[in-house]
N, C-alpha and C positions, 0 to 999 in steps of 0.2 A: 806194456801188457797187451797194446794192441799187436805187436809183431807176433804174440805167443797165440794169440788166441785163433781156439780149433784147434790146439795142437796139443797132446798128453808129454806129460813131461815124463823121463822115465823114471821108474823108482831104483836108488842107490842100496844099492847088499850094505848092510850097517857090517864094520868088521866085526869079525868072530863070527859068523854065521856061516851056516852050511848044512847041506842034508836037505832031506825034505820040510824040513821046520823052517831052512832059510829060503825055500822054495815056497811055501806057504805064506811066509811072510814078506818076499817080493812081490809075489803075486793081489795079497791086501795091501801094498803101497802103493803100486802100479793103479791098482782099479783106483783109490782113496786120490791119488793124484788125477786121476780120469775126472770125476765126480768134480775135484775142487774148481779145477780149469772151466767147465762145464759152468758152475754156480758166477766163474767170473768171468767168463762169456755172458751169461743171461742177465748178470747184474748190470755190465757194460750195455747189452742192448737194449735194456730197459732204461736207464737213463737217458740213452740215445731217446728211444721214443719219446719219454716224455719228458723232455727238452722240445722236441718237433711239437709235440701236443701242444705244450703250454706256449711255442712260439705259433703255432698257427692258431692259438684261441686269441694270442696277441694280436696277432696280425688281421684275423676278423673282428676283432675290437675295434682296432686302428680303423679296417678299414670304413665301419660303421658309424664311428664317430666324423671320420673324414665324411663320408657319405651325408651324414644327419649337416653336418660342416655345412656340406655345401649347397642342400637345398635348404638350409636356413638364409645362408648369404645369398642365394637365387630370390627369394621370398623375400628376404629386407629389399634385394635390389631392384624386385620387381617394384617392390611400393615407393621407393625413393625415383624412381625412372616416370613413374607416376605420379608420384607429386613433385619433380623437377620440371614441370610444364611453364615456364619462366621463372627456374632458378636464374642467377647470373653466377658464372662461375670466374674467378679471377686467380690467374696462375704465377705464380713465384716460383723464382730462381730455385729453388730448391729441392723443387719437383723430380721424382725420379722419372725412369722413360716409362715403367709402368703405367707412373698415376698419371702421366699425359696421357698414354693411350686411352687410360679407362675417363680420364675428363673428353677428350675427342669423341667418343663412342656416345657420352652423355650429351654430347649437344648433337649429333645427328638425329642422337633420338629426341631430344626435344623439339628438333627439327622438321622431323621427319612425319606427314599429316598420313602413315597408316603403321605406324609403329607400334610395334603390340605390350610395350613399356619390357621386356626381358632382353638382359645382357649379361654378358660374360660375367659367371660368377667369380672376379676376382676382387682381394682386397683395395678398397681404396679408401686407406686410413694410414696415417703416419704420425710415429710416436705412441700408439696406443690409442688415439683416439681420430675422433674424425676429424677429416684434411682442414685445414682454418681457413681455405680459399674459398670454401662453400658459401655465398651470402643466400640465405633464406628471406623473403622476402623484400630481393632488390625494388630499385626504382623502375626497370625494365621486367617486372615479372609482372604485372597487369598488363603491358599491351600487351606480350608474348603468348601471356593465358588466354588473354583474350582472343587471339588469334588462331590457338590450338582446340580451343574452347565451342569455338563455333563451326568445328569439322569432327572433334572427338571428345565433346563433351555432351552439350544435350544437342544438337545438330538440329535436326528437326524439330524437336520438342520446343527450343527455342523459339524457333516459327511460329509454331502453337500459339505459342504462349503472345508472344507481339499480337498475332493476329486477333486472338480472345479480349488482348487488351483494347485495340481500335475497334473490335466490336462491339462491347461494353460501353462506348461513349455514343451511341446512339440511342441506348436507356437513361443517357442523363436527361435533369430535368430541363427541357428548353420551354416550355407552352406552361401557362396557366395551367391546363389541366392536370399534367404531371406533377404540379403543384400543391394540387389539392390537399385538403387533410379529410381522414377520417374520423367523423364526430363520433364520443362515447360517451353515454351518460355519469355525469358527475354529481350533480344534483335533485334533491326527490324534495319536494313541498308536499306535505301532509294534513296540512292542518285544516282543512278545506272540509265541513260534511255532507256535502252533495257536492255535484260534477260545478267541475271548472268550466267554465264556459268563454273565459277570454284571457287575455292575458296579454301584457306591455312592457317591454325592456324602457329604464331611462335611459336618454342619451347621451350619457354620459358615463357616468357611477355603475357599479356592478348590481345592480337594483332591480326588481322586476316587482311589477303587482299584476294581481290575480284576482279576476271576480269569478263568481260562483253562485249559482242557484242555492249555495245557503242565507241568501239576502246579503253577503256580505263583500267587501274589498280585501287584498289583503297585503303588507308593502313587504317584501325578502329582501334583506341583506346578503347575498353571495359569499362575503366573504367572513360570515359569521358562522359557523356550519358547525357541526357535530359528529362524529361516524356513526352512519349505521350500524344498526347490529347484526342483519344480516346480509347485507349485500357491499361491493366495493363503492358504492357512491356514499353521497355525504348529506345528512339530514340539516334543514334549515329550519331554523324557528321564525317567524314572521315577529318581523319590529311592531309593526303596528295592523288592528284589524277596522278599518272605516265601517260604520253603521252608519245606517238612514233610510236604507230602500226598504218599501214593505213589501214587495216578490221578487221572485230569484232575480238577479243581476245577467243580463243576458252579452251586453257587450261593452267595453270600454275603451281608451285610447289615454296617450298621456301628448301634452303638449311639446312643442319643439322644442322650449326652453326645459322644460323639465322641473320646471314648476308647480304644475297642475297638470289634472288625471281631469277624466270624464269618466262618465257612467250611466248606463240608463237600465229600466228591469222594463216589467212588463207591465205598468202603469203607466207608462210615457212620458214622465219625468226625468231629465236627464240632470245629474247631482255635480256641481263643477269642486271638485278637493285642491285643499291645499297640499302639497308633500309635506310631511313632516322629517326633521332631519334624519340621515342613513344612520347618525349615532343615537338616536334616541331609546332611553330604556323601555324595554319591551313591556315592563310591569308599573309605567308610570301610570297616573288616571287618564282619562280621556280628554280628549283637548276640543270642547265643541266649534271653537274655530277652524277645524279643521275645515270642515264642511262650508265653501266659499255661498255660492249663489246657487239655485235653482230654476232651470232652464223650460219652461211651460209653454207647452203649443202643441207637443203630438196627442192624440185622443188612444192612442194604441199601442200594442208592446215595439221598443225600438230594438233593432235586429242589427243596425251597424252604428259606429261613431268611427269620424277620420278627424283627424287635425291638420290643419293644412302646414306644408312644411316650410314656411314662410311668412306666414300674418297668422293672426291670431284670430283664427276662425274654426268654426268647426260644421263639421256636415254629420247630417242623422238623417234614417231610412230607416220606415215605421211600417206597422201592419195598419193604419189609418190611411195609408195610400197613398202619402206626402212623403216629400226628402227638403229637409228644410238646413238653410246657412244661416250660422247664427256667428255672433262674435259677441262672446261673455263677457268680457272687459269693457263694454262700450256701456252708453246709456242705453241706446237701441239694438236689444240683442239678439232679434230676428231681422236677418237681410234679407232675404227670401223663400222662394217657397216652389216648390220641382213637383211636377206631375205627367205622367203620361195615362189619357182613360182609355187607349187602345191598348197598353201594356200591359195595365193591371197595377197588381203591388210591385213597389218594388223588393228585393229579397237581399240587396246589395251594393252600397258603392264606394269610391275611391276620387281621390282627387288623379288628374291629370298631371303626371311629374313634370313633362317638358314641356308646356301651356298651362302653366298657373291660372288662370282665366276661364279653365274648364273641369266641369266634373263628368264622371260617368256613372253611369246606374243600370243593375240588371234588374228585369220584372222578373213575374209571371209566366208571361209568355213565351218567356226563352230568350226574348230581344232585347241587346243592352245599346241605350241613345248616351250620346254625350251632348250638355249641357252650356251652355256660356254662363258664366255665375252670372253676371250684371245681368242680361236681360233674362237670364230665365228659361229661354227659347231651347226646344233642341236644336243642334246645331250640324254631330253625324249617328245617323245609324248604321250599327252594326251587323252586319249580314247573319243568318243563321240560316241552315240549310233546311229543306221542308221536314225532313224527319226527325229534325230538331224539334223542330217548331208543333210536328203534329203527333208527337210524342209527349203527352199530355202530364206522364208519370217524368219520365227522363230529364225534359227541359228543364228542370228546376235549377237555379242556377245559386248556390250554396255562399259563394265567394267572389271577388272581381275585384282584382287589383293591376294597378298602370306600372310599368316600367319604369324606374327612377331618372331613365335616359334616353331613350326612344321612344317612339309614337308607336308604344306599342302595350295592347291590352288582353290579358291571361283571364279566363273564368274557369271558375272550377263547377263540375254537373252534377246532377243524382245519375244520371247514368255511365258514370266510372272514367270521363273524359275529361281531359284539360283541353281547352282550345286557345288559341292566340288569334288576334284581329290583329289588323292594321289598321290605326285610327285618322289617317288619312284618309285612304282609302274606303274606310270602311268592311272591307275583306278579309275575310275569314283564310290565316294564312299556315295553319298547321292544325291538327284534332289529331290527338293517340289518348288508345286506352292508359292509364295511367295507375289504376287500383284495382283491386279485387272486389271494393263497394264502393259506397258513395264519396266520392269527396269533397269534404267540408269545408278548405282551409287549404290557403294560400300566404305564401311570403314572399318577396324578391329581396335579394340580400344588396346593399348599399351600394355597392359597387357594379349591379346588372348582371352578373356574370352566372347567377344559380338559383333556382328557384324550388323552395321547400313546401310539400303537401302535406295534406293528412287527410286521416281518413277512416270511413267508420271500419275498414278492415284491421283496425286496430296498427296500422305501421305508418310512420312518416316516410316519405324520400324524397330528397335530393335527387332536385337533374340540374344539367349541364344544358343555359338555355342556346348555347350555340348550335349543341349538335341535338337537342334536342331528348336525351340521351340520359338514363337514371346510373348517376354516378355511388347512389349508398339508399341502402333500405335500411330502419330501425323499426324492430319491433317495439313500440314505447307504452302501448299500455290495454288496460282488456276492456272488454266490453260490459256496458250496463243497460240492459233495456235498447239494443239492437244498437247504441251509440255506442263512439269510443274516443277518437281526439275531434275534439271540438272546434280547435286555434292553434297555430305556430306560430313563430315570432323569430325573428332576427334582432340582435342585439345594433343600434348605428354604428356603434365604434369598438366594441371587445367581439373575440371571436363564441362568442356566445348563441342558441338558439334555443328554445324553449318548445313545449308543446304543452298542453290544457287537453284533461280527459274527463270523459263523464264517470269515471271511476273516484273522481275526486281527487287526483294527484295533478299537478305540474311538474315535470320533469326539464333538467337544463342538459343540455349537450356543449361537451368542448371540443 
């Protein structure tokens, strides 16, 4: 058909025909024959087309899948080129020359330190799946990473990062100071109704007693507690409450054994207790044995007690103008008897940590002397500067306590100063402002190393007695009548401190 086509075939005279009828009638087979040629021309070209059609829709099919083909395998081969950064590859006999080439390509690139991970997108699978010479995570693909690793992995970033590290070991802790902790109240003593005015850790036991201007003593258990109801610390019920004094309780002390307390108010009778056990029921009767001996000599309110940390003695400083050593255990239980009439009263004293053989005492006057127990005599004065001294309101000197290790002695002022002396010397070897009011109330903690105030501005702190330097302020309690913390305390052996407020609370920091 295709030789005929375009061409009319011509129409045959059927026999018997003639005339203008068989003239008429060639002429409608001629044309009919024209037409049909015609229809099979146009059927033939049309197939033709669309045969081409349906093979170039083929053919953009092909080549789009080939296309999608092969940036898919660009895209896999880019991430396997990128995670073959210490493949090992191990080649067998079996390899065609392709998969060598495409295994050779794969190690210059893993080789190669500015390689952009993209390679020839050809197959490198045999059988249908991938090649079985591939070991993923060889014995040689950590050093190899490691080496690729540190020019096109974090490069720099790595540097960083070592460097941040060896920096950060300059913030660890090497000094005591960085050692520190910071103290937060854990326990509230309540039972108190008027201001605490002293307060004593045992040394030992997690124990504390509290006197107060409600006439009374009173002994806490630490580890008997209850929770508060509104605040995260922990309410303590006192074991037992000592009666005996007929006015407020002004200061007291507890013994080195831990045995017996002291106490004196402001009748000048100083009361010696027995401790009654830490487990004892709070709701037993009263045990009038508690209450040991009764200590009679000062004419006036007593304002300090110490116990000496070594013999069993005790010293007390009165508004009668005496500081007298006594030793309650003995038959003769006044040793002697301390006075300065150029000083005045005294308002304060301590024994001497590192010369047991000596006490110290602040007056009046602003000038604290140290003592020889045996004779009595003073022995050094301590220097105070003239406007110390003629600072009539300010001198007052609240507190004094010695160093548990050095020759060295801390007083606390009305006029908002801690000063240090040198008890050698005699010299006054540091003064800073220290509070925002008075301060009342000193402690050295057992070890030398920190020394805690308080103060009528209503806040304790901690300093660091090397640099000198307030390492923690606590706000611990408000004010009554222009007072506020009365006494702190250092626990000898638990990480324990305490403060006494004229609010009527004691509060314990851990």
């Amino acid at each position: 058909s295709s030789d005929g086509q375009g061409r009319r075939t011509p129409a045959k005279k059927p026999p018997g025909s003639g005339g203008g009828t068989s003239y008429t009638e060639a002429m409608l087979l001629d044309t009919e024959a024209a037409v049909m040629a015609n229809f099979e021309f146009l059927a033939q070209a049309a197939a033709a087309v669309g045969d081409d059609s349906v093979g170039d829709e083929m053919d953009d099919d092909d080549d789009l899948h080939d296309e999608m083909d092969d940036i898919h395998d660009q895209t896999i081969r880019a991430a396997n080129n990128r995670k073959t950064k210490g493949l090992m590859l191990h080649e067998t006999d079996d390899v065609d020359a392709e998969a060598e080439e495409v295994l050779n390509e794969l190690h210059l690139l893993a080789q190669s330190e500015g390689g952009t991970g993209q390679s020839d997108p050809q197959e490198w699978t045999a059988g249908g799946g991938v090649y079985p010479g591939v070991v993923v995570g060889g014995p040689d693909m950590k050093r190899e990473g490691d080496a690729i690793d540190s020019t096109l992995g974090l490069g720099e970033l790595a540097q960083l990062t070592v460097n941040n590290e060896a920096e950060a070991s300059y913030d660890l802790p090497s000094t005591k100071e960085s050692l520190r902790k910071t103290w937060t109240a854990k326990y509230t003593l309540r039972s108190h109704f008027d201001g605490v005015r002293a307060l004593a850790f045992h040394p030992q036991e997690p124990v504390l007693i509290t006197a107060s201007e409600d006439h009374t003593l009173k002994l806490w258990n630490l580890h008997k507690t209850v929770p508060a109801k509104k605040s995260a610390s922990l309410d303590v019920e006192p074991l037992y409450t000592f009666r005996g004094h007929s006015g407020p309780v002004l200061c007291m002390c507890m013994s080195a054994s831990g045995e017996q307390c002291y106490s004196a108010a402001t009748g000048g009778t100083i009361h010696c207790w027995k401790l009654p056990s830490v487990n004892i029921d709070p709701y037993d009767s009263f045990e009038s044995s508690v209450l040991g001996c009764r200590l009679v000599g000062h004419t006036d309110a007593v304002w300090r007690l110490v116990s000496h940390p070594h013999r069993q003695q005790l010293l007390s400083c009165s508004a009668d103008g005496t500081l007298k050593l006594w030793s309650p255990q003995s038959k003769v239980q006044l040793l002697q008897t301390f006075s300065s009439e150029q000083d005045g009263v005294p308002t304060s004293c301590d024994f001497v940590r590192d010369e047991t053989d000596k006490m110290v005492a602040a007056f009046t006057s602003g000038h604290c002397v140290l003592f020889d127990l045996e004779t009595g005599k003073p022995v050094t004065r301590l220097e105070s500067s003239p406007e110390i001294v003629c600072n009539e309101v300010g001198r007052q000197i609240y507190r004094i306590v010695c160093h548990p290790l050095l020759p060295l002695t801390v007083t606390a002022h009305e006029d908002r100063h801690i000063r240090f002396f040198d008890n050698t010397s005699g010299k006054m070897v540091h003064s800073m402002v220290a509070h925002l009011d008075a301060v009342t109330s000193l402690a050295v903690d057992p070890n030398g190393l920190y020394l805690l105030s308080g103060s009528h501005d209503c806040s304790i702190r901690l300093w660091n007695l090397d640099s000198k330097t307030c390492v923690q302020e606590i706000t611990a309690h408000r004010k009554k009548f222009d007072e506020s913390i009365l006494d702190v305390a250092f626990h000898p052996t638990r990480p324990f401190i305490a403060s006494a407020g004229a609010d009527g609370l004691a509060k314990v920091f851990v």
